[in-house]
C-alpha positions as CSV (number, residue, x, y, z in Angstrom):
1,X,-17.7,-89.6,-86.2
2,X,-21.3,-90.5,-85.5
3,X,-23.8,-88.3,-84.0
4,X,-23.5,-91.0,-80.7
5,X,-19.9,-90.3,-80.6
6,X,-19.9,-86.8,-81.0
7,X,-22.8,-86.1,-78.2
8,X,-20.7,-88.4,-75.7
9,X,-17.3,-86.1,-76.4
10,X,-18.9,-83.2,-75.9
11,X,-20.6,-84.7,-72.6
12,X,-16.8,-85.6,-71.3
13,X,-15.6,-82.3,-72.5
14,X,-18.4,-80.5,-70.1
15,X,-17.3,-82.9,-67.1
16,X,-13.6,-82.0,-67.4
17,X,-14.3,-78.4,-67.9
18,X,-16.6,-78.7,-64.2
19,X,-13.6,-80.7,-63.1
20,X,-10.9,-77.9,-63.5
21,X,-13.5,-75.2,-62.4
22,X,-13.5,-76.6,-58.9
23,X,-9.8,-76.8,-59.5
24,X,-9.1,-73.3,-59.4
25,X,-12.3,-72.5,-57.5
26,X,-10.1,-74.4,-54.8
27,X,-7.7,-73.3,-55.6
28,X,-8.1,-69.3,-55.5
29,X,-9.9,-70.3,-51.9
30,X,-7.1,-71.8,-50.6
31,X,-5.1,-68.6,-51.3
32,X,-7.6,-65.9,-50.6
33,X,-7.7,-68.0,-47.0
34,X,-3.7,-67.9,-46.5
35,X,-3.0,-64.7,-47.2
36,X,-6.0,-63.8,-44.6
37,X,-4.1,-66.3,-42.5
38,X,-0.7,-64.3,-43.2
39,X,-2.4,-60.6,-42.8
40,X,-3.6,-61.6,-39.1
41,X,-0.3,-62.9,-38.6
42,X,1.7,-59.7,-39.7
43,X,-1.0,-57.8,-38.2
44,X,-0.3,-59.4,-34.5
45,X,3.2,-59.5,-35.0
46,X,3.4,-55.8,-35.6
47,X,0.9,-55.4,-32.7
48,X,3.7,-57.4,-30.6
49,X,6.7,-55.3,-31.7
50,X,4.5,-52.2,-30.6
51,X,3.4,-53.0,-26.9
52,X,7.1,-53.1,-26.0
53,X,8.0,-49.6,-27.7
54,X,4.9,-48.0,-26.0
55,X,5.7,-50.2,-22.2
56,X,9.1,-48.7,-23.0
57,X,8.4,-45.3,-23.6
58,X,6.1,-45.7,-20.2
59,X,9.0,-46.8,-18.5
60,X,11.1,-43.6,-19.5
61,X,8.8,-41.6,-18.8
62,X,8.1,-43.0,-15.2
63,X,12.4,-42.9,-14.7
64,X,12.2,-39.2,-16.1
65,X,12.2,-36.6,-12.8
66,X,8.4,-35.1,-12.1
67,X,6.9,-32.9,-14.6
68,X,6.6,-29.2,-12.7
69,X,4.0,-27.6,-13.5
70,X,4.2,-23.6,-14.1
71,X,3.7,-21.0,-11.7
72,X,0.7,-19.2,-11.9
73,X,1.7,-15.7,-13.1
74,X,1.7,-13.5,-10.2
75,X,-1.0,-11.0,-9.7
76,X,0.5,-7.2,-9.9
77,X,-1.0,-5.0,-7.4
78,X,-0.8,-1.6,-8.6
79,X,0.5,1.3,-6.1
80,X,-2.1,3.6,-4.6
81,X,-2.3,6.7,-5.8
82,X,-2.4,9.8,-3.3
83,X,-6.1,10.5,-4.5
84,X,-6.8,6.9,-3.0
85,X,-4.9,6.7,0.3
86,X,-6.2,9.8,1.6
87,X,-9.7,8.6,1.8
88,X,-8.5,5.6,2.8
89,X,-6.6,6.8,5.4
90,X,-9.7,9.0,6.5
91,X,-11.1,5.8,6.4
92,X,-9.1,3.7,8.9
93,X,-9.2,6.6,11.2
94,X,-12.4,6.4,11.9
95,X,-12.3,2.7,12.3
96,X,-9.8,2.9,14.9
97,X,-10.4,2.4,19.3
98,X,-9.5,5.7,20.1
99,X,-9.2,4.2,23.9
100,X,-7.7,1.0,23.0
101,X,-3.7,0.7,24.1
102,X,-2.6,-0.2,21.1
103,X,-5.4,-0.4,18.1
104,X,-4.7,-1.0,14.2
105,X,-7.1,-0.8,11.2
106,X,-5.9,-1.3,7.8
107,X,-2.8,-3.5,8.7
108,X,-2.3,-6.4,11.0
109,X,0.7,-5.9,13.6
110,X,3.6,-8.9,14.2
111,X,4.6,-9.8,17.5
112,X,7.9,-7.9,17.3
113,X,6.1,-4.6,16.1
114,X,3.1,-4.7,19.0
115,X,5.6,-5.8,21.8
116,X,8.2,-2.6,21.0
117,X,5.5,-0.4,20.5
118,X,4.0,-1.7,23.5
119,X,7.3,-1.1,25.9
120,X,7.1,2.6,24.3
121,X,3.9,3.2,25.6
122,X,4.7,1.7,29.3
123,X,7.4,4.0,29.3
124,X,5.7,6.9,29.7
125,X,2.8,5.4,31.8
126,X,5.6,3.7,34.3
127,X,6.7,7.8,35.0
128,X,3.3,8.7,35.5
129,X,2.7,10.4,32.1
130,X,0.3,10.1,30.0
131,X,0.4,9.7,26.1
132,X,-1.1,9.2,23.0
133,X,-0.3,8.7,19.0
134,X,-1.2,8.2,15.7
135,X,0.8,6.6,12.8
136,X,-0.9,6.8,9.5
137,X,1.0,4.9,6.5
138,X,1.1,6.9,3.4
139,X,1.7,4.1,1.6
140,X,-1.7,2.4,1.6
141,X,-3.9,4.7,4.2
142,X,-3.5,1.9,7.3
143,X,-3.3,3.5,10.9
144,X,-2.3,2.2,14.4
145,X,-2.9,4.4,17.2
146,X,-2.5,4.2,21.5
147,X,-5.6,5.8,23.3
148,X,-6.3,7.7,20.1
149,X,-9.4,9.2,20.9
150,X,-8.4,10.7,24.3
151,X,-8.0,14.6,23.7
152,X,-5.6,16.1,25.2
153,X,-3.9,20.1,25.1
154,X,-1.9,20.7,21.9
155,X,0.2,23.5,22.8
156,X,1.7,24.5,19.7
157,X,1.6,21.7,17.8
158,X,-1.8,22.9,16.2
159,X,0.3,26.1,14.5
160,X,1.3,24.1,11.8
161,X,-1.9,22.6,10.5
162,X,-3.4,26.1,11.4
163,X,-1.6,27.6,8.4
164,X,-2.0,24.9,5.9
165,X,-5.8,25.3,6.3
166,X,-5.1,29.2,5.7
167,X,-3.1,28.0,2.6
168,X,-5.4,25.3,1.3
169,X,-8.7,27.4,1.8
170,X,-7.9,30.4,-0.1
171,X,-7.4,32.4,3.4
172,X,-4.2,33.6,2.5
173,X,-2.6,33.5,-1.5
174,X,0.4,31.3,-0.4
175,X,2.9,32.1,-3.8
176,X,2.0,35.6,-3.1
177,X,3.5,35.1,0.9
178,X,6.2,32.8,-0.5
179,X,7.7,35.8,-2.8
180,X,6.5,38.5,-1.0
181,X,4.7,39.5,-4.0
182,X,2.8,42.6,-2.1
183,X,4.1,44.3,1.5
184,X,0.9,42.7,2.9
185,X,1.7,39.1,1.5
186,X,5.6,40.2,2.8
187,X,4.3,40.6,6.8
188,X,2.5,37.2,6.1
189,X,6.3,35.5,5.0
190,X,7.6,36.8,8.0
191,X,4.4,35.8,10.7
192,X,4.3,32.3,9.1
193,X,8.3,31.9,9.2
194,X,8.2,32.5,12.8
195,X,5.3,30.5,13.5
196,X,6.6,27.7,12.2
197,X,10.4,27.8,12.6
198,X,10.7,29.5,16.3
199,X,6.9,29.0,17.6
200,X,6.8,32.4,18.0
201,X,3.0,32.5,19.9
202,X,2.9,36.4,19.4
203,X,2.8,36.1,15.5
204,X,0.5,32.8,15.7
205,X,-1.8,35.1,17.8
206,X,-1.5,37.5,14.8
207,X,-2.7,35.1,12.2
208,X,-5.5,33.7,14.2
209,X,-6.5,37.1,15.0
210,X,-6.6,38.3,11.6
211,X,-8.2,34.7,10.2
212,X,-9.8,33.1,12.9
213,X,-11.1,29.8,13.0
214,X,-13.0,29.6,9.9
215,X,-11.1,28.0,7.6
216,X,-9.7,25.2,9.5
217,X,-13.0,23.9,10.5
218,X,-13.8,24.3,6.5
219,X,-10.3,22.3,5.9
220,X,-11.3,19.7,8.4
221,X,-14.5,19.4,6.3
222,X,-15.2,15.7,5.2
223,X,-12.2,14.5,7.2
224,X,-13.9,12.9,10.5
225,X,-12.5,15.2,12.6
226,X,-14.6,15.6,15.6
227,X,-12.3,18.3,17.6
228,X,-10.5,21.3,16.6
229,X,-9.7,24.5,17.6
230,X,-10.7,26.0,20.7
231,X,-9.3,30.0,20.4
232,X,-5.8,30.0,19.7
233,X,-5.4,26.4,20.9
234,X,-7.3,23.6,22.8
235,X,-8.1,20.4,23.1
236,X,-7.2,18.2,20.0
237,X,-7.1,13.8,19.7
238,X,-4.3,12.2,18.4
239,X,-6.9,10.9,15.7
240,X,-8.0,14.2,14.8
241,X,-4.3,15.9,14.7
242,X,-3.4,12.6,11.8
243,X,-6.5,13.4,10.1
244,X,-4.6,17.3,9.8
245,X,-1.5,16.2,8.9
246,X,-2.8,13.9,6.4
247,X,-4.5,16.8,5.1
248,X,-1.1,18.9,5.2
249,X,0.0,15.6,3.0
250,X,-2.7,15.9,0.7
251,X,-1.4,19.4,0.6
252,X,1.8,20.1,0.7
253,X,3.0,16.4,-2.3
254,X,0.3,16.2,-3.4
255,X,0.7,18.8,-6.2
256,X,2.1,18.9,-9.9
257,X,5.5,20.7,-10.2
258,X,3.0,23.0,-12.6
259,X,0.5,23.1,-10.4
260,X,-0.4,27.2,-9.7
261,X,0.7,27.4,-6.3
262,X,3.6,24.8,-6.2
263,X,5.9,27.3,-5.4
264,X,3.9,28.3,-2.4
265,X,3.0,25.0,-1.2
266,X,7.2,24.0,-1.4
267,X,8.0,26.9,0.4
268,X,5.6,26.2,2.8
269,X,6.8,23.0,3.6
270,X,10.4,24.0,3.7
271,X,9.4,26.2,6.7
272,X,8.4,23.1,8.8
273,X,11.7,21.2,8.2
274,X,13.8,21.4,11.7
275,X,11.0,22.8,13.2
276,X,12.3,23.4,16.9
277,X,12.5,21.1,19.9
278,X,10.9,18.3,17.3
279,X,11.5,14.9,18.6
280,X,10.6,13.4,15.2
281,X,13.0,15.7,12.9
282,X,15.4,14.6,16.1
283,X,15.9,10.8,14.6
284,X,16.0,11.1,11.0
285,X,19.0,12.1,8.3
286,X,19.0,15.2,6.3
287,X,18.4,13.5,3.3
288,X,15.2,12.9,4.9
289,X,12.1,15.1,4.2
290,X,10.5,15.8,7.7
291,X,8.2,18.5,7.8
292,X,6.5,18.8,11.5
293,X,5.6,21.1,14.6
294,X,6.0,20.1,18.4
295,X,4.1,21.9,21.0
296,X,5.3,22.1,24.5
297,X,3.6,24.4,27.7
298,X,5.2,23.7,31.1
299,X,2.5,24.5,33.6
300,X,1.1,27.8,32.7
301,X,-2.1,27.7,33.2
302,X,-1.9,24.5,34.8
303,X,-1.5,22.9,31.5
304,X,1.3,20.5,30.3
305,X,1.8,19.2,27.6
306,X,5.0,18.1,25.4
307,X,3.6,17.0,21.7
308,X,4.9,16.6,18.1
309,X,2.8,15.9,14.9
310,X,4.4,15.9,11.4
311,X,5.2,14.0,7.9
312,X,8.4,11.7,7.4
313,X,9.3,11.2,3.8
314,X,12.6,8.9,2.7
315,X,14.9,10.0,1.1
316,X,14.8,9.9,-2.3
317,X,11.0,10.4,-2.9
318,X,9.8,11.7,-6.1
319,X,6.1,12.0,-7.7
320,X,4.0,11.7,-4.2
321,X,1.4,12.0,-6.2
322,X,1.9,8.8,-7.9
323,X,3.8,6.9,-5.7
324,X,3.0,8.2,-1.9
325,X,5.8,7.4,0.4
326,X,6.4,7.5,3.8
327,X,3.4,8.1,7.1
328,X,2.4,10.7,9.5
329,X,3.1,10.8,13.2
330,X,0.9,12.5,15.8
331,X,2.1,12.6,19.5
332,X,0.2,14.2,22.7
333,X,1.8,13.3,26.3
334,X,2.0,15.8,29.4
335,X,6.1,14.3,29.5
336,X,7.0,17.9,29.8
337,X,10.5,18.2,29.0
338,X,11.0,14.6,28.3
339,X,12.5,14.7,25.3
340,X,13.9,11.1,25.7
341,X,10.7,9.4,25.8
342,X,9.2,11.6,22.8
343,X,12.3,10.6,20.6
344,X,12.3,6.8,21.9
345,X,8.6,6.4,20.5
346,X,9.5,8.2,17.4
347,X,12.0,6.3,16.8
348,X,10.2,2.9,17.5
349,X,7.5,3.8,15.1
350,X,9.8,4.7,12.4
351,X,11.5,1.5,12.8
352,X,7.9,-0.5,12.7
353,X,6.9,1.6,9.4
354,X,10.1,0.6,8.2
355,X,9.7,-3.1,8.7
356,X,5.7,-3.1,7.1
């Protein structure tokens, strides 16, 4: 082969070799740009097939009944203790309108509650009687009260708080009195028994005598009171004789079973249960605890009065401490002798602490 013939094969070699370069150039294109094609394809198609799973799940889940959402968990309110309704008791006392009808503070009275307690209080002003209370819930310290703040004579019904201030003061060693420990603390048992069980006024006489005044008007101390003792008796407001009997509360359940004079405060309170002629011991069961003194005077004097202040417990009732139960009652009316209207009101606030 001459060098012309050689040069122009290798010149057609190099074209055919360009040739089949563009080829598969194409060629690679062509398939680079249709599996692109197919990828976008698949791509929508499985876009497609997963709109109608996700419009179908929308679709369940608008036929599926509402979604409820959970109750907030319920806020516990823990149960006073003794050491905190006292004070608040003391509290609500003071905020009462001692000349107001029918006056609450603490709690908010329903219709049923006011109008009963309402026709209660009529009763005794339709017959020409006047009449006052106080109703202090143990339970949380709230207090209603009708002409609270109008003093009035308390006849016997101060004896009881008389000797609890004797008791809580020191006056007198009350587990010594409740054993008879001593011949001294033994004429004590018998004054205080007949004090408080018979109203005996010669053996009051010989407390007050022998203790005077003194230490209730230290026991009344802090409490609000703004009346008190007047000699043996006097002039006392339904206010003042709840903020005494809440004392006597304080007292009397308020103590440890191992508390030093536990056995002196129980027997105590034993002596004021079936105290006589009381209207509120008159409407509650023995399984009841209802520790109270009435007071009566029919015109001696020129003074009337027919009252009853005291402690109702349920039945049942254990750790007052922890778990106070039940309220105090203070009545003062002139109803001498009415023992119907006395009981009626009792009754109707026992059946409004019931329903609070």
């Amino acid at each position: 082969m001459t060098d012309a013939q050689l040069d122009n094969a290798i010149v057609r070699h190099a074209q055919s070799a360009s040739r089949w370069k563009t080829v598969c150039f194409s060629a690679l294109l062509v398939a680079a740009l249709s599996a692109a094609s197919m990828g976008a394809a698949a791509h929508q198609t499985s876009a497609s097939a997963a709109a109608p799973a996700a419009s179908a799940t929308a679709t369940m889940q608008s036929q599926a009944q509402p979604t409820v959402s959970p109750s907030p968990t319920p806020t516990i309110t823990p149960t006073p203790t003794l050491a905190q309704v006292v004070p608040a008791a003391f509290a609500n006392l003071n905020q009462l309108d001692g000349s107001s009808t029918l006056a609450s503070a603490g709690v908010e009275l329903n219709e049923m509650q006011r109008s009963q307690l309402m026709e209660r209080i009529e009763d005794f002003r339709a017959q020409g009687y006047q009449a006052s209370f106080v109703v202090v819930d143990m339970r949380t310290g709230a207090a209603i009260a009708s002409y609270g703040g109008m003093p009035m004579y308390t006849a016997s019904s101060i004896k009881a708080p008389y000797i609890v201030s004797l008791a809580q003061t020191g006056a007198v060693d009350i587990n010594a009195v409740a054993t008879s420990a001593t011949a001294d603390a033994a004429g004590l048992n018998q004054l205080i028994t007949q004090t408080l069980q018979v109203s005996d006024n010669d053996t009051y006489e010989a407390l007050y005598k022998r203790f005077g005044a003194a230490p209730t008007m230290q026991w009344l101390a802090g409490t609000g009171a703004t009346t008190g003792l007047n000699g043996y008796y006097g002039d006392v407001t339904a206010i003042d004789l709840a903020r005494m009997w809440v004392n006597s509360y304080d007292y009397l359940f308020g103590a440890s079973a191992d508390a030093a004079d536990a056995q002196g405060r129980t027997w105590l309170a034993q002596q004021m249960r079936s105290s006589l002629n009381s209207s509120i011991a008159a409407v509650h069961g023995e399984g009841e605890i209802v520790a109270s003194k009435a007071g009566w005077i029919y015109g001696e004097g020129n003074l009337y009065a027919y009252n009853d202040a005291g402690i109702v417990i349920p039945a049942g009732s254990m750790q007052l401490s922890e778990k106070p139960q039940g309220y105090v009652l203070a009545m003062l009316t002139n109803a001498c002798a009415r023992d119907d209207l006395l009981t009626a009101l009792a009754q109707t606030v026992d059946d409004a602490m019931r329903a609070a």
